[in-house]
HTML snippet that shows the backbone in 3Dmol.js (N, CA, C, O; Angstrom):
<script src="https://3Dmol.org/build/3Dmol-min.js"></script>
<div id="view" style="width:600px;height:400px;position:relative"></div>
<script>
const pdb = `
ATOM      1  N   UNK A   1       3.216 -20.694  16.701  1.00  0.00           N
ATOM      2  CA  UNK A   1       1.844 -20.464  16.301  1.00  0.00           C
ATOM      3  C   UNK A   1       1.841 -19.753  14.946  1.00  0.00           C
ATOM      4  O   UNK A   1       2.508 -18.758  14.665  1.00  0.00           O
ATOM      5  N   UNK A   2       0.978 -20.420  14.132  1.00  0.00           N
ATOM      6  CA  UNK A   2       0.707 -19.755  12.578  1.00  0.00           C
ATOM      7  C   UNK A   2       0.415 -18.168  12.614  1.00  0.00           C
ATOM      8  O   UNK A   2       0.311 -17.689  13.743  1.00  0.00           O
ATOM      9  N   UNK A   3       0.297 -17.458  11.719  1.00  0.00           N
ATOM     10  CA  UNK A   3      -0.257 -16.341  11.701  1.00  0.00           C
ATOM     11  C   UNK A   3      -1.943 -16.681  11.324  1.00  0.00           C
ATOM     12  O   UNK A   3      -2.501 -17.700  10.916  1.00  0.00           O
ATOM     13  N   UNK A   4      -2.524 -15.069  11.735  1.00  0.00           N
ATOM     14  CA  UNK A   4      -4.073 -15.181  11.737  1.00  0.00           C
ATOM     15  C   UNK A   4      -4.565 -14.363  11.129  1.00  0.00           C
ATOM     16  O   UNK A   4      -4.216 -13.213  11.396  1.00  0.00           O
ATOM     17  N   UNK A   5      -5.629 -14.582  10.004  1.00  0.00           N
ATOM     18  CA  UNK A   5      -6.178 -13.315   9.424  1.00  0.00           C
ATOM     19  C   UNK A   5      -7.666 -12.747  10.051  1.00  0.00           C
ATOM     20  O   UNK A   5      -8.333 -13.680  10.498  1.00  0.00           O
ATOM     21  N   UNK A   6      -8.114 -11.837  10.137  1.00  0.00           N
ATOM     22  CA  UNK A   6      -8.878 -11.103  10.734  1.00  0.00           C
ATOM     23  C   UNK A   6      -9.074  -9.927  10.113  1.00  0.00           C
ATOM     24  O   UNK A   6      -8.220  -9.075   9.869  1.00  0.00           O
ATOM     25  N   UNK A   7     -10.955  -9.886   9.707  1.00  0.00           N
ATOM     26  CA  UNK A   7     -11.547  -9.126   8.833  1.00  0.00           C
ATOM     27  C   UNK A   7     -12.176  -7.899   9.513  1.00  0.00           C
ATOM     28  O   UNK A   7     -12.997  -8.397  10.283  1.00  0.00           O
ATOM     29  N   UNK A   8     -12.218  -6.878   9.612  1.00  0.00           N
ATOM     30  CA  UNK A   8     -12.793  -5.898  10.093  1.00  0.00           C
ATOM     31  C   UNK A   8     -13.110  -4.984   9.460  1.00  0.00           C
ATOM     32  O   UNK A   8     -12.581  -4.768   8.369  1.00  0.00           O
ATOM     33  N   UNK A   9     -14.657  -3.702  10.291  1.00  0.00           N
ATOM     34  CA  UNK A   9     -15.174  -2.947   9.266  1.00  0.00           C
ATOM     35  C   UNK A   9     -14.252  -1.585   9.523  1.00  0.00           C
ATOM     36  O   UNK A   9     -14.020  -1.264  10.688  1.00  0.00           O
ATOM     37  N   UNK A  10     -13.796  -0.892   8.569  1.00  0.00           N
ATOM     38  CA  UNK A  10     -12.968   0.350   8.825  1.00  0.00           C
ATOM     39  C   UNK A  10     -14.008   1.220   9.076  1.00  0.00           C
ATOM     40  O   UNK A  10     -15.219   0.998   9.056  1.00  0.00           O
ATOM     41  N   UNK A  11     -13.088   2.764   9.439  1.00  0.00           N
ATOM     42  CA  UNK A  11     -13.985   3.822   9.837  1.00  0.00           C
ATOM     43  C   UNK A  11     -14.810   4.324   8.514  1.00  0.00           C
ATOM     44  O   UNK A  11     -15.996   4.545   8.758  1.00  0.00           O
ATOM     45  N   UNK A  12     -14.445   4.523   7.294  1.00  0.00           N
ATOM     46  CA  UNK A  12     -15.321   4.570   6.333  1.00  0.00           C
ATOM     47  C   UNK A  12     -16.820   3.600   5.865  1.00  0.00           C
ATOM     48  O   UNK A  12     -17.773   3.732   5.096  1.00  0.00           O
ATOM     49  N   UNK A  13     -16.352   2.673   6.785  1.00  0.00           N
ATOM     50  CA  UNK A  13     -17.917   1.476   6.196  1.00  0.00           C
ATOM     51  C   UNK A  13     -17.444   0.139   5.579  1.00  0.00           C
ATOM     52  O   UNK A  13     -17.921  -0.983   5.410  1.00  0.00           O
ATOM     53  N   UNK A  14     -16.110   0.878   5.286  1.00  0.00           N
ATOM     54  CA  UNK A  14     -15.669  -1.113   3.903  1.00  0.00           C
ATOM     55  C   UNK A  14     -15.232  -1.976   5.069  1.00  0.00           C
ATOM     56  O   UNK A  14     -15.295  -1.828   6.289  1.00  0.00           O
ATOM     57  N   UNK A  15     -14.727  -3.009   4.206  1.00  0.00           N
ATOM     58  CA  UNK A  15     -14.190  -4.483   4.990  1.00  0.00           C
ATOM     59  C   UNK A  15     -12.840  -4.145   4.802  1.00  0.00           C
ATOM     60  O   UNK A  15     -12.556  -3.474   3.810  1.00  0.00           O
ATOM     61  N   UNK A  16     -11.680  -4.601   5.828  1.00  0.00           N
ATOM     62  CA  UNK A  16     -10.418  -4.869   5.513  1.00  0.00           C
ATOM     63  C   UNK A  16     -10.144  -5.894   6.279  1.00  0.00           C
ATOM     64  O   UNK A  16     -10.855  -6.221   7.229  1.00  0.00           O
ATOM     65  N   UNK A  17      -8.997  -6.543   5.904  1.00  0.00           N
ATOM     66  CA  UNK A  17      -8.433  -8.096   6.765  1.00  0.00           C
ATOM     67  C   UNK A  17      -6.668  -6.991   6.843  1.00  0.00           C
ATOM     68  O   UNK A  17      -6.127  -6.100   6.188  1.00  0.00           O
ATOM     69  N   UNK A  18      -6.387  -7.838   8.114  1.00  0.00           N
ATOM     70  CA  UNK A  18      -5.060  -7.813   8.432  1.00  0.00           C
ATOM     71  C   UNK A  18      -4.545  -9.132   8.730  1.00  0.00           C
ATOM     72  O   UNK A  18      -5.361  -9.942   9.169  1.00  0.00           O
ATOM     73  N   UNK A  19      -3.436  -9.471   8.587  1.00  0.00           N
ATOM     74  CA  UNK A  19      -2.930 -10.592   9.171  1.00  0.00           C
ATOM     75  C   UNK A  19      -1.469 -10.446  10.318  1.00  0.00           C
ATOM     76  O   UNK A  19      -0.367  -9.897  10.302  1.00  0.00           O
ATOM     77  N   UNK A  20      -2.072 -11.086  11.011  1.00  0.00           N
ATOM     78  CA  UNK A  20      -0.997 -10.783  12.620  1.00  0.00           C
ATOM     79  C   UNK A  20      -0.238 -12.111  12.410  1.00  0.00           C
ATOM     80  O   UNK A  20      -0.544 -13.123  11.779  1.00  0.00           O
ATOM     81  N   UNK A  21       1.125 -11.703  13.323  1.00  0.00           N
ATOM     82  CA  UNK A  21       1.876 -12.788  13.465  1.00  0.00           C
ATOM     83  C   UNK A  21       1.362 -13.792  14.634  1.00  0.00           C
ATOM     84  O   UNK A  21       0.155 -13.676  14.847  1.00  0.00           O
ATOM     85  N   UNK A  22       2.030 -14.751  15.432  1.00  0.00           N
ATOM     86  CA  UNK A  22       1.674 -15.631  16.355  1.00  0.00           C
ATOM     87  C   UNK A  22       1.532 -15.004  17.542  1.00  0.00           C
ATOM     88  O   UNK A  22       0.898 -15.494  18.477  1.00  0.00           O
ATOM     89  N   UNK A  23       2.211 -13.695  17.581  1.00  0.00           N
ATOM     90  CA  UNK A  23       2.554 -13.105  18.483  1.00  0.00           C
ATOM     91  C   UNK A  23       1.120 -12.015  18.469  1.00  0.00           C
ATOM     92  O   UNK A  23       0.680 -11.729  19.582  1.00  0.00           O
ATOM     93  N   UNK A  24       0.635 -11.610  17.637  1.00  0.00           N
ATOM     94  CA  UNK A  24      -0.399 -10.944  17.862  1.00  0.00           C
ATOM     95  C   UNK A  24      -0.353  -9.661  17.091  1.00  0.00           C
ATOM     96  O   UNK A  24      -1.316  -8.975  16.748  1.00  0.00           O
ATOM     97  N   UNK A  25       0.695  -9.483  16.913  1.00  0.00           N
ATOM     98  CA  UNK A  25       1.433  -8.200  15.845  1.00  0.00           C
ATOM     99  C   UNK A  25       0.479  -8.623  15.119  1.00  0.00           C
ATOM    100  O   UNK A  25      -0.222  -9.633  15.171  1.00  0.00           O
ATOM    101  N   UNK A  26       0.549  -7.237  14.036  1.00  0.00           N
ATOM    102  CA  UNK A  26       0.083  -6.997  13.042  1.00  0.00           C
ATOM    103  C   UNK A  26       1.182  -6.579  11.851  1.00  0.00           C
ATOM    104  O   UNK A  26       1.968  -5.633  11.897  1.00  0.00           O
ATOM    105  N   UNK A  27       0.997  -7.654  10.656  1.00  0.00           N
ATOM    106  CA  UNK A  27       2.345  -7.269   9.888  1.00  0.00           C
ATOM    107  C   UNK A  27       1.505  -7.018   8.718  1.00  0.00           C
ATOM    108  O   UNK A  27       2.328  -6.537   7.938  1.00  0.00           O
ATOM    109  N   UNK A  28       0.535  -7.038   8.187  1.00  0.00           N
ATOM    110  CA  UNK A  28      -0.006  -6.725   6.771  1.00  0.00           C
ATOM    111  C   UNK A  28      -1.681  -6.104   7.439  1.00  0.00           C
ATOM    112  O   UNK A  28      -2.300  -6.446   8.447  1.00  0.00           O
ATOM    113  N   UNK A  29      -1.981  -5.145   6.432  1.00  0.00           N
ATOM    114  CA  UNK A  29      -3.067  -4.725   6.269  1.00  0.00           C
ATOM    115  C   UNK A  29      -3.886  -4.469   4.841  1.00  0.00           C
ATOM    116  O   UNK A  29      -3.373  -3.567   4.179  1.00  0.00           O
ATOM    117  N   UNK A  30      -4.935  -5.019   4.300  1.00  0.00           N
ATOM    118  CA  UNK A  30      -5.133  -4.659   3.188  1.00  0.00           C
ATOM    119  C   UNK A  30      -5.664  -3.016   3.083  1.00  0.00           C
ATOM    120  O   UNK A  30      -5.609  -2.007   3.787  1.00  0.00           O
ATOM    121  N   UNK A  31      -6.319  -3.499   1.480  1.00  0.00           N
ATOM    122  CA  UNK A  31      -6.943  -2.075   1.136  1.00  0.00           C
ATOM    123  C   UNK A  31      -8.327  -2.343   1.567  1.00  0.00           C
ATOM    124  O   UNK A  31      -8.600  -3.283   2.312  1.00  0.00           O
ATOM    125  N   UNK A  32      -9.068  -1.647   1.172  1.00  0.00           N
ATOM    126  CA  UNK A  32     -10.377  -1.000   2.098  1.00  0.00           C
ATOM    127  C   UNK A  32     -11.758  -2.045   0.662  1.00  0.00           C
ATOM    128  O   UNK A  32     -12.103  -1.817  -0.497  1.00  0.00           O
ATOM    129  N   UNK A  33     -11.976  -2.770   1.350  1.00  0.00           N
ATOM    130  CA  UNK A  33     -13.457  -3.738   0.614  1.00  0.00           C
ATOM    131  C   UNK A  33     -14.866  -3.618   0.710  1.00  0.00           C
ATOM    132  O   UNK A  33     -15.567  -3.998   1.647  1.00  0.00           O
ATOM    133  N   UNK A  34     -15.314  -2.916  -0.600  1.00  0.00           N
ATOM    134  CA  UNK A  34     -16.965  -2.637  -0.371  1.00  0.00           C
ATOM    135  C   UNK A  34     -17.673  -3.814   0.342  1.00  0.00           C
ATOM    136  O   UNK A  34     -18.820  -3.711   0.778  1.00  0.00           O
ATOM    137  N   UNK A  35     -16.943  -4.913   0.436  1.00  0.00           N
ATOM    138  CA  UNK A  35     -18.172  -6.115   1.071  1.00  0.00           C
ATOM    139  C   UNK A  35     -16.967  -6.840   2.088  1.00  0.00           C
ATOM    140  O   UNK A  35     -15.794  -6.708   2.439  1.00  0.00           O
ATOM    141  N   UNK A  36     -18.272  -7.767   2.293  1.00  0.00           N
ATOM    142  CA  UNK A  36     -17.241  -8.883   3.408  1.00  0.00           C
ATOM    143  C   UNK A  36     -16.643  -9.651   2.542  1.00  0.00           C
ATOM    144  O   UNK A  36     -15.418  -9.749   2.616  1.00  0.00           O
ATOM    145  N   UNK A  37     -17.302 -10.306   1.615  1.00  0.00           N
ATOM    146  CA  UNK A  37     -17.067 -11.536   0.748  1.00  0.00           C
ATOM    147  C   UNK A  37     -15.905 -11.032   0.094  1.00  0.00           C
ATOM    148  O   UNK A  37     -14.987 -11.848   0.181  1.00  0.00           O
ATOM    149  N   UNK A  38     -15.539  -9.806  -0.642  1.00  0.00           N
ATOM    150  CA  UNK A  38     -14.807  -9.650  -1.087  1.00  0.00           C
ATOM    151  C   UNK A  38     -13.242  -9.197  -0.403  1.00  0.00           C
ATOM    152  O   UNK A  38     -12.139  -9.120  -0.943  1.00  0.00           O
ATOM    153  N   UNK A  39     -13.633  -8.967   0.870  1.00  0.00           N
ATOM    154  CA  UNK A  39     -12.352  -9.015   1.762  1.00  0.00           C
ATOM    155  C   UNK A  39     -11.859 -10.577   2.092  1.00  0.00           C
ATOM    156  O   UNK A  39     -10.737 -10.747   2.570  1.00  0.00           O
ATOM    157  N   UNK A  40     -12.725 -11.694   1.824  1.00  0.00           N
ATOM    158  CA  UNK A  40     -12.456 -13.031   1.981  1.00  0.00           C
ATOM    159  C   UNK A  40     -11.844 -13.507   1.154  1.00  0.00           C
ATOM    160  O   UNK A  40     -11.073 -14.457   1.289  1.00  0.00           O
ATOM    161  N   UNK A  41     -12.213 -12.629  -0.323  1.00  0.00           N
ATOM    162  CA  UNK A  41     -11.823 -13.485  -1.489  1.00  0.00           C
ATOM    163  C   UNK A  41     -10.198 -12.826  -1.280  1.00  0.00           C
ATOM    164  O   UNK A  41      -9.238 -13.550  -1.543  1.00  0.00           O
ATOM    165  N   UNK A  42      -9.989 -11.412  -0.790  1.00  0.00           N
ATOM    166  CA  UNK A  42      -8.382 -11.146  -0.825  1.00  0.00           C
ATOM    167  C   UNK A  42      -7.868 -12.109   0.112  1.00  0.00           C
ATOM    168  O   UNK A  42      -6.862 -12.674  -0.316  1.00  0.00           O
ATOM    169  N   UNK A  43      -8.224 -12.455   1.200  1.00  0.00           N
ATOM    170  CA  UNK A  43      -7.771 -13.268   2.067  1.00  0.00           C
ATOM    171  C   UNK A  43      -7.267 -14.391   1.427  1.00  0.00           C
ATOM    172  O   UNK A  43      -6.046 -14.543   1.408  1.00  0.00           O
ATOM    173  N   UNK A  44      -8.328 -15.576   0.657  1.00  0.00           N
ATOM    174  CA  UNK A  44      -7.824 -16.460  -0.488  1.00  0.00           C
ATOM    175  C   UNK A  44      -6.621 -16.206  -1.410  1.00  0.00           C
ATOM    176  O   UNK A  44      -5.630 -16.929  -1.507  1.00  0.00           O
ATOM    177  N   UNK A  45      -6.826 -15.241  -1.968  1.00  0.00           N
ATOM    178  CA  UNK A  45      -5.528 -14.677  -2.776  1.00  0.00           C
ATOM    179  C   UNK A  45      -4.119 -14.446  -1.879  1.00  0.00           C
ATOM    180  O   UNK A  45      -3.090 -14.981  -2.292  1.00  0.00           O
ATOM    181  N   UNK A  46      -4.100 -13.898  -1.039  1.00  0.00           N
ATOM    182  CA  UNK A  46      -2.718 -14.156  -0.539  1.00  0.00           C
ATOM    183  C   UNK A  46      -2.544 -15.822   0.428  1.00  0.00           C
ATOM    184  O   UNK A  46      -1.420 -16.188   0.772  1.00  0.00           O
ATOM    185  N   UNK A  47      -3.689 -16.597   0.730  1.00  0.00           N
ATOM    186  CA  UNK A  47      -3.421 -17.938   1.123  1.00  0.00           C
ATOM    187  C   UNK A  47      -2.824 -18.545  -0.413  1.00  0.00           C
ATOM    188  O   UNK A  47      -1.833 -19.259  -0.568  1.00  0.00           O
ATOM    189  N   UNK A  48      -3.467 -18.183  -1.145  1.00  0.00           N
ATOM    190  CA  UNK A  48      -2.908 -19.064  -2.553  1.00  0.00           C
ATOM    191  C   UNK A  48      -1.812 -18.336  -3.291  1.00  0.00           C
ATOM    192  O   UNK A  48      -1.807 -18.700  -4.467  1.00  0.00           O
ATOM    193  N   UNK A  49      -1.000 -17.554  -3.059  1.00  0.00           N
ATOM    194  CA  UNK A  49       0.091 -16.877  -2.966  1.00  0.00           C
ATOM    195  C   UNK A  49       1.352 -17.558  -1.969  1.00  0.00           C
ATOM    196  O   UNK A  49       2.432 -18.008  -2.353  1.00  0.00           O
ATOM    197  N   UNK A  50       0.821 -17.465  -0.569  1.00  0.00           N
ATOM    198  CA  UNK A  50       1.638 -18.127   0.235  1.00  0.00           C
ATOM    199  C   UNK A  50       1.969 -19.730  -0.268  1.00  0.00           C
ATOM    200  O   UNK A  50       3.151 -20.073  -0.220  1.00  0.00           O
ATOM    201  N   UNK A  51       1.141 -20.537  -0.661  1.00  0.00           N
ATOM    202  CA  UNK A  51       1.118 -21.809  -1.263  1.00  0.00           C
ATOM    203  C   UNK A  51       1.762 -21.321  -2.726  1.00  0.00           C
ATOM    204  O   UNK A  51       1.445 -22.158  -3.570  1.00  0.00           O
ATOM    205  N   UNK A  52       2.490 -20.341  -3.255  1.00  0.00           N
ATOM    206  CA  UNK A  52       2.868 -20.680  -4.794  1.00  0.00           C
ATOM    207  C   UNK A  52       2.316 -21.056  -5.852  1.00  0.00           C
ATOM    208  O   UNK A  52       2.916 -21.518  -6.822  1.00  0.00           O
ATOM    209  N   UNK A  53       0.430 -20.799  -5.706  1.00  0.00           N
ATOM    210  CA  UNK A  53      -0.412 -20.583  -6.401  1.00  0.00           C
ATOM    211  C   UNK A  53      -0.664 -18.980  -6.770  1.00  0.00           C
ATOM    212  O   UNK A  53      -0.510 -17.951  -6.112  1.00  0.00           O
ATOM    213  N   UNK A  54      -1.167 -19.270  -8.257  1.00  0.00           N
ATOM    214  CA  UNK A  54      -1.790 -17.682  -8.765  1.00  0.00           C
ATOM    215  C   UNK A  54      -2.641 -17.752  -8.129  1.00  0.00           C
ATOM    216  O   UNK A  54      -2.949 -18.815  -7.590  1.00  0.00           O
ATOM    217  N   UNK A  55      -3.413 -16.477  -7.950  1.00  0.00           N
ATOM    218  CA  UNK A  55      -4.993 -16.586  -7.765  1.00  0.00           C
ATOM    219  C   UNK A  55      -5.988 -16.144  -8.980  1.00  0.00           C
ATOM    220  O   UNK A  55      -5.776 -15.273  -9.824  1.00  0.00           O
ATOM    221  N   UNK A  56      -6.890 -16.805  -8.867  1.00  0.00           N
ATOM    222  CA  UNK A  56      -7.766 -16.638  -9.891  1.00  0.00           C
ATOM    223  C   UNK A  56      -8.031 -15.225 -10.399  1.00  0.00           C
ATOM    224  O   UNK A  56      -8.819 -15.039 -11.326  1.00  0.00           O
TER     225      UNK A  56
END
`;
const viewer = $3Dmol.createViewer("view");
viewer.addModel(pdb, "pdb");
viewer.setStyle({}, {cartoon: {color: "spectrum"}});
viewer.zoomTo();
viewer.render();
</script>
């Protein structure tokens, strides 16, 4: 099973995404995002990272 990313609001108020393994672990956590959208757009950036793309 792939890994999964998953956006949540921290105890301060921002957005952060983590991404878990197949297993359910948790192996990455970002930094802390004034919005949702912009915790999506980090999400994009490391999908287009993993693919050997820059990100914008």
């Amino acid at each position: 099973m792939a890994g999964k990313f998953e956006v949540y609001k921290d105890k301060a108020g921002g957005f952060r995404f983590r991404l878990k393994a197949g297993n359910g672990e948790p192996i990455a956590t970002s930094e802390s995002y004034k919005t949702k959208a912009s915790a999506l757009n980090g999400i994009e950036s490391v999908r287009s990272l993993r693919r050997g793309r820059r990100p914008h």
